[in-house]
N, C-alpha and C positions, 0 to 999 in steps of 0.2 A: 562409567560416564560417557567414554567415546562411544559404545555399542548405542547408549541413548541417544546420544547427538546422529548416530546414522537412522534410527528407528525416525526421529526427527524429522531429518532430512527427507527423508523418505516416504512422510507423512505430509511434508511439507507441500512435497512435488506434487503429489496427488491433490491435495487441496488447492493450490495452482492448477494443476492440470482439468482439475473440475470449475472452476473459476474460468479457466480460458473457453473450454466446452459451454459453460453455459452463457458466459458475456458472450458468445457470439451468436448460441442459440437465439437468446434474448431480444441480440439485434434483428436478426429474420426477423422476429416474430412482430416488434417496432416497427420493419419495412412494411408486414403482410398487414397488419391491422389499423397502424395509425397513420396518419400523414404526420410531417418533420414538425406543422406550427403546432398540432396536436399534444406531440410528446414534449416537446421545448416546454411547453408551460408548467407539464407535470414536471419534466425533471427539474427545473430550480426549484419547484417544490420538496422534490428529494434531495438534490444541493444542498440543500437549504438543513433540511433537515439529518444531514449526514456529520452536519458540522457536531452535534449533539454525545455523539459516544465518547469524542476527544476528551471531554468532561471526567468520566468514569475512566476510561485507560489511564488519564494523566494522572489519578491519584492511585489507583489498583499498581499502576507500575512499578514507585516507591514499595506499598508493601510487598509486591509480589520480589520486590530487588532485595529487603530485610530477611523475607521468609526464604531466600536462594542463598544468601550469606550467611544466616545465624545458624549453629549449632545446638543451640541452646532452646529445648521443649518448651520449656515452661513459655519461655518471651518468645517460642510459634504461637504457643496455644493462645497467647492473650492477644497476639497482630489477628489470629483468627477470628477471635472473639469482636475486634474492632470493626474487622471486617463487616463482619452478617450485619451490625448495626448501620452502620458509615454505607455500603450498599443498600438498604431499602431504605435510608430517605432520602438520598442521594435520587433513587430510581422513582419517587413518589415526588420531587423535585421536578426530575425531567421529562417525566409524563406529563405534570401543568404545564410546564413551558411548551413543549410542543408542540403539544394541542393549543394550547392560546397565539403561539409564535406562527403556526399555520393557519388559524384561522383571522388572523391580522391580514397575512400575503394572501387568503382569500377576496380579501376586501380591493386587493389592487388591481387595476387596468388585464396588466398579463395576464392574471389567473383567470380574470373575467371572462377572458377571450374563450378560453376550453367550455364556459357553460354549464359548469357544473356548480352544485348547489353547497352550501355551506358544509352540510351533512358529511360531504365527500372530503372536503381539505381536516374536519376535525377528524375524522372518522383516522386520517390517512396519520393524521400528529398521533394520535392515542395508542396506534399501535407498533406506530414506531419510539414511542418512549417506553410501552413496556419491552418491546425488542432489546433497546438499551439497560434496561435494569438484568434480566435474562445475559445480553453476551458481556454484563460487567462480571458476571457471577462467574463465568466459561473462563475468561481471563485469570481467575485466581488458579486458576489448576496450572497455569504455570510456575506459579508460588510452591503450589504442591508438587512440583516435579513432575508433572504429567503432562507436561508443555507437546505430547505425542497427540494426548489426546483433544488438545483445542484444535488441531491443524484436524484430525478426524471428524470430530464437529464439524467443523467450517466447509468441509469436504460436501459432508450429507444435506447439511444447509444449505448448500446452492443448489445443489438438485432439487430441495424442498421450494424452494423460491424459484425456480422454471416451473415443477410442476402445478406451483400456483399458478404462476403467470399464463400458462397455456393452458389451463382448466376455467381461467376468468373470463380467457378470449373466445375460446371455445361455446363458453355459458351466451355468450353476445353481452358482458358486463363494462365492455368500453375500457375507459379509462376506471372504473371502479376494480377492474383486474391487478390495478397496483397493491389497492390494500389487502385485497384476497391476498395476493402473493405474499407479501409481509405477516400479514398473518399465520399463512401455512411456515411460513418459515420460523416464526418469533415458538411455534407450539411444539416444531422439530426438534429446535436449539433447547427449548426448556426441557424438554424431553431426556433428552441427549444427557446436557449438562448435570442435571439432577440424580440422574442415575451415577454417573460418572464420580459428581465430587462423595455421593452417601457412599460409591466403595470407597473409596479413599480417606473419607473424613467422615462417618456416620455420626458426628453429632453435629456436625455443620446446620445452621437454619438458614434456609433461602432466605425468608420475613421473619424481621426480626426490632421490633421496633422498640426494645428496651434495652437503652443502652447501658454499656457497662460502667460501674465506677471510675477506670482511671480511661473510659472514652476520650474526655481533650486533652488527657495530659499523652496519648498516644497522638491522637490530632495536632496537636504543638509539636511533636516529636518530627512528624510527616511533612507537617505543610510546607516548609520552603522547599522541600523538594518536590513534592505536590505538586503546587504551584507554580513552581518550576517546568515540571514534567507536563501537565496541562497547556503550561502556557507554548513550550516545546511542540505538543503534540496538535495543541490547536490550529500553530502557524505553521505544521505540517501540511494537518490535512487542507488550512485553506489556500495553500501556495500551491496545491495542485486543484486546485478546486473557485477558486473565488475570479482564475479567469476565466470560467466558465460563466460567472453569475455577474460580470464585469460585459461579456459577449451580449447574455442575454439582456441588460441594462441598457449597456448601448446599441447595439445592433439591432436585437428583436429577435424572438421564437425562433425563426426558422435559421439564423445564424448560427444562436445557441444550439439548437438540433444539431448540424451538423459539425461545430465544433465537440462538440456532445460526443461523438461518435468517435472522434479520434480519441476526447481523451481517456472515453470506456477504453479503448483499445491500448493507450498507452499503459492504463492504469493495471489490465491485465499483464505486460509484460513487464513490466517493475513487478508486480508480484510474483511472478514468475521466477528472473532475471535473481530475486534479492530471498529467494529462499533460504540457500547456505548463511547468508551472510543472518537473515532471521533467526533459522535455530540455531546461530550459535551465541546470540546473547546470553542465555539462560548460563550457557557453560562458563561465558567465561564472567557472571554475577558469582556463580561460586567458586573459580579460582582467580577472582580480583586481578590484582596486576599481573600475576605468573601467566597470564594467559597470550600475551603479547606475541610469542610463538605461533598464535591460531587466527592470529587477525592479520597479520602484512601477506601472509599466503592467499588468505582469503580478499584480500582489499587487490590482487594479483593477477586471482583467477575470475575476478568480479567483472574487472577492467577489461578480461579476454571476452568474457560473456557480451557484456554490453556493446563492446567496440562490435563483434559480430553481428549481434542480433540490430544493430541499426544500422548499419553498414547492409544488409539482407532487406533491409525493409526499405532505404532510399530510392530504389528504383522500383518497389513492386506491391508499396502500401495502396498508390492511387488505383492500380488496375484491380488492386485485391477489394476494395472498396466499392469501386463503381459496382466490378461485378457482383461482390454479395450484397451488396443496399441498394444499388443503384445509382441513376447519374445525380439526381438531384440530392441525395445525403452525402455527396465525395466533395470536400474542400479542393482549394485551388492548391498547383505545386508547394506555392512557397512559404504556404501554410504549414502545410505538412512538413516540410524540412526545416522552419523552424522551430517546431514542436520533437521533430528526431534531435536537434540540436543540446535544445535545450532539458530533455532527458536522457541525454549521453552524459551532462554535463554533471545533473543530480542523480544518475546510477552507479555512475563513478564514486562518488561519496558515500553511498548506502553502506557500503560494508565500514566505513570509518565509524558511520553516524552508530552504528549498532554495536559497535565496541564501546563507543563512550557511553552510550545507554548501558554497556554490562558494567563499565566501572562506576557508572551512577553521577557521571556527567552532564547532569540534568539542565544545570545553572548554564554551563557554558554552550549545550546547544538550542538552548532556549536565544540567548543572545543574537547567533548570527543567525538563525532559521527567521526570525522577527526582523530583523535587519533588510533581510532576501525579502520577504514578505513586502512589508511595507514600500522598499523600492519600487516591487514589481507593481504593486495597488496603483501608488502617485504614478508612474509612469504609464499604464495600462488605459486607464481611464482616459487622457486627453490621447496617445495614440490610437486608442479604441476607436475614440469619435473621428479623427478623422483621416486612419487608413483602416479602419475596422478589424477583419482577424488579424490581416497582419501585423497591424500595429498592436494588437494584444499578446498579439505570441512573440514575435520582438522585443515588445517590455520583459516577461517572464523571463526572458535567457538572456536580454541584460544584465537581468536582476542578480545572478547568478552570482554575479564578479561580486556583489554584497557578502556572501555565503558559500555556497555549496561551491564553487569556481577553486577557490583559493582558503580563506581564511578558515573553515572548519579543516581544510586537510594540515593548518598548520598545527590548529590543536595537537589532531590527531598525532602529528611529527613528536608533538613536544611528550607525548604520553609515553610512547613508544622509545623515545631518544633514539629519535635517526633524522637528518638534516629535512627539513620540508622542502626544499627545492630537488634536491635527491630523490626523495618518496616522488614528487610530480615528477620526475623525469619516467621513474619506472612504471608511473601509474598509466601514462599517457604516453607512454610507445606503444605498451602493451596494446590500451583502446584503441587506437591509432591503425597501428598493425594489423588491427583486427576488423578493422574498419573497411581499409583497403584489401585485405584479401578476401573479404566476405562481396564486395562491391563489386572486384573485379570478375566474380565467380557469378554473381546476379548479370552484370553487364553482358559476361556471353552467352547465360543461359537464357535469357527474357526474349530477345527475336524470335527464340523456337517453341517461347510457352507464356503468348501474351492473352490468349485467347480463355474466358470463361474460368476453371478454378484453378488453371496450371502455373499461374504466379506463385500462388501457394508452396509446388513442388520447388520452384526458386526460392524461394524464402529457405526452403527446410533446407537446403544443400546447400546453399550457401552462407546460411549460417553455422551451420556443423564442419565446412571448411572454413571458415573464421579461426570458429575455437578449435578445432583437429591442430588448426597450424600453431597455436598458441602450446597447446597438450605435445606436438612435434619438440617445439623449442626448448621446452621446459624439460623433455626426456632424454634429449640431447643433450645440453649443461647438465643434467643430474648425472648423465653416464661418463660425461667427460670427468665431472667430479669426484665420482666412484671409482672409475680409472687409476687414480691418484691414491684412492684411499681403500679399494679393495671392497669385496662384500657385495650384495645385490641391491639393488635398484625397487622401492616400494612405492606402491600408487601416492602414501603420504608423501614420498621426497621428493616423488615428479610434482605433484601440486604445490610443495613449499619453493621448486626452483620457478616457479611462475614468473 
């Protein structure tokens, strides 16, 4: 099971590391082809439309957590059987919605502004709902223990979706290069996927629209944690996402543009940042509570990462910006620090949040993530209107104190049985520490490398002195420990003394 968690892991990074390569590609290619009011209009349109897969995750996750915990064949074979049903009409659902929900936002002022024709907003819903029926099916191969091979998928798919997108612009197809892209993409993943689940499950149906006998009595079995997990996963993606379409509300396109821009950029380094802590739900959905060993290490080493990589980026996001987009897509300072703020605050909980997802903690992170949400919403909106980003990014890492701040890490405490004021003291030295030594490492190197892409180099070194001094401390206490009790020193014990 550990050799899979590193295969994982490992899988993981790449599909991050392809994800980072190509959101940035992406972005050139947004500076070289579009102007900022251009792309703002399409992206709430993908905003918009991104909110849609939370749907299909929040129930696949349930069974994919049943088919990770049961032992028992027969009651796999029948959750699979629910499956192939429960997915294609779920995906024949959210293929109308799309298509009809885009072609509503067609009809509004913003959309209007772009020029473009009805044709283009349906065209853009229809294949992003099949896209969703397709990566709802990719998701069950975690159920099937193959949780290696989503992150490999995901990997090839983003290159599928660059090399849409540069083959659209290329064509001179404008803004019609979005749905090009999505499509090259949606035909990769089905590709991919289908081959993948027939080895592993050859009597699997992608479509399958007859359902089985005891279909709702399985569906009655699911649903509160479903709907639980949906509602979770919803107010997930819209707490990183709905101040974007808040920007674009009040402020207008070209705000949205360039708020747009960070938060691609943030959204890459959470995915990044929260790799480990990602593969290792699966592991600990099948070793339930005994897993608590694999989570305070990792909620440790998470703290070292995060605190680094924002503490690296405080002083070198704006020059890294202007110069790869330019002056006019680069937010103001205090922008952008409260947007590092406020995702220091929510990458610090990612590793919590993804252990209570492997214990199937559905209910209770559904609670405070909706909590966070809704504060940030009410707040956002009248500070939008009248300090614009600021006042939008300020609502957000308010919001925080609702949720991700405090109150999920106390969950987390009580799961574990270790005091919650104790766990935040070591969660937040760690980031802290890491914060400051990565910062002070950018402070001296940035006079020598402010020019053109050499911020970059400061990023990269002072965040790998972040986390080195973090990997120091922890090798340190482990040796002292060993000291005492003899025997050698393993890369597991250095990362458990995190």
């Amino acid at each position: 099971m550990l050799s899979s968690f590193r295969l994982a892991v490992l899988l993981r990074i790449l599909s991050t590391a392809s994800s980072l390569i190509v959101g940035l590609a992406t972005l050139r290619l947004y500076a070289r082809h579009l102007s900022p009011s251009s792309y703002g209009v399409v992206l709430i349109a993908i905003q918009i439309l991104s909110y849609l897969p939370v749907i299909g995750i929040g129930f696949i996750t349930p069974v994919n957590q049943r088919l990770l915990s049961s032992s028992d064949i027969t009651e796999r074979e029948r959750l699979l059987t629910f499956a192939e049903g429960f997915n294609t009409w779920l995906g024949v659902l959210v293929a109308l919605i799309s298509t009809l929900g885009i072609g509503l936002y067609s009809l509004t002022g913003i959309a209007q502004q772009s020029g473009q024709t009805l044709a283009f907003f349906l065209s853009l819903g229809l294949i992003t709902g099949i896209g969703f029926f397709i990566s709802n099916q990719m998701m069950l191969l975690i159920g099937l223990k193959a949780q290696s091979l989503v992150f490999l998928i995901g990997s090839l798919q983003s290159w599928a979706t660059l090399a849409g997108l540069w083959a659209g612009f290329e064509l001179n197809l404008g803004l019609w290069a979005f749905p090009f892209s999505s499509a090259t993409s949606t035909a990769t993943m089905w590709l991919l996927t289908w081959v993948a689940i027939k080895r592993i499950q050859p009597a699997y149906r992608f479509v399958h629209f007859r359902t089985p006998t005891d279909f709702w009595q399985w569906f009655n079995r699911l649903k509160i944690d479903g709907l639980a997990c949906v509602r979770t996963q919803a107010a997930i993606t819209l707490l990183f996402t709905i101040d974007l379409v808040i920007v674009g509300t009040v402020c207008g396109a070209y705000e949205a543009a360039v708020y747009g821009v960070l938060s691609r950029l943030f959204a890459v380094l959470r995915s990044v940042l929260q790799s480990l802590s990602e593969a290792s739900w699966p592991i600990i959905a099948q070793r339930s509570q005994q897993e608590s060993n694999l989570g305070q290490p990792l909620l440790y080493l998470n703290a070292w990462m995060f605190g680094a990589a924002i503490g690296a980026l405080a002083l070198t996001l704006i020059p890294l910006t202007r110069w790869y987009m330019g002056r006019e897509w680069t937010a103001a300072p205090l922008v952008v620090w409260l947007m590092l703020a406020r995702n220091l605050v929510s990458g610090l909980w990612s590793a919590a949040g993804y252990y209570l997802l492997g214990v199937g903690r559905f209910t209770t992170l559904c609670r405070y993530v909706e909590r966070e949400l809704i504060a940030g919403t009410v707040l956002a909106i009248p500070l939008g209107h009248f300090f614009k980003l600021n006042g939008v990014a300020a609502a957000f890492l308010v919001s925080t104190g609702f949720g991700t701040l405090f109150p999920l890490f106390r969950i987390y405490a009580r799961q574990v049985n270790t005091s919650p004021m104790k766990l935040l003291v070591k969660v937040w030295s760690r980031a802290l520490a890491g914060v400051l030594v990565s910062l002070l490492i950018a402070f001296l190197l940035l006079p020598g490398f402010q020019q053109s892409w050499r911020p970059a180099v400061v990023v990269i070194v002072s965040a790998a002195g972040g986390l080195i001094s973090g990997l120091t401390w922890s090798f340190l206490r482990g040796l002292a420990r060993k000291s005492e009790t003899g025997g050698t020193l393993s890369l597991r014990q250095i990362i458990t003394q995190c």
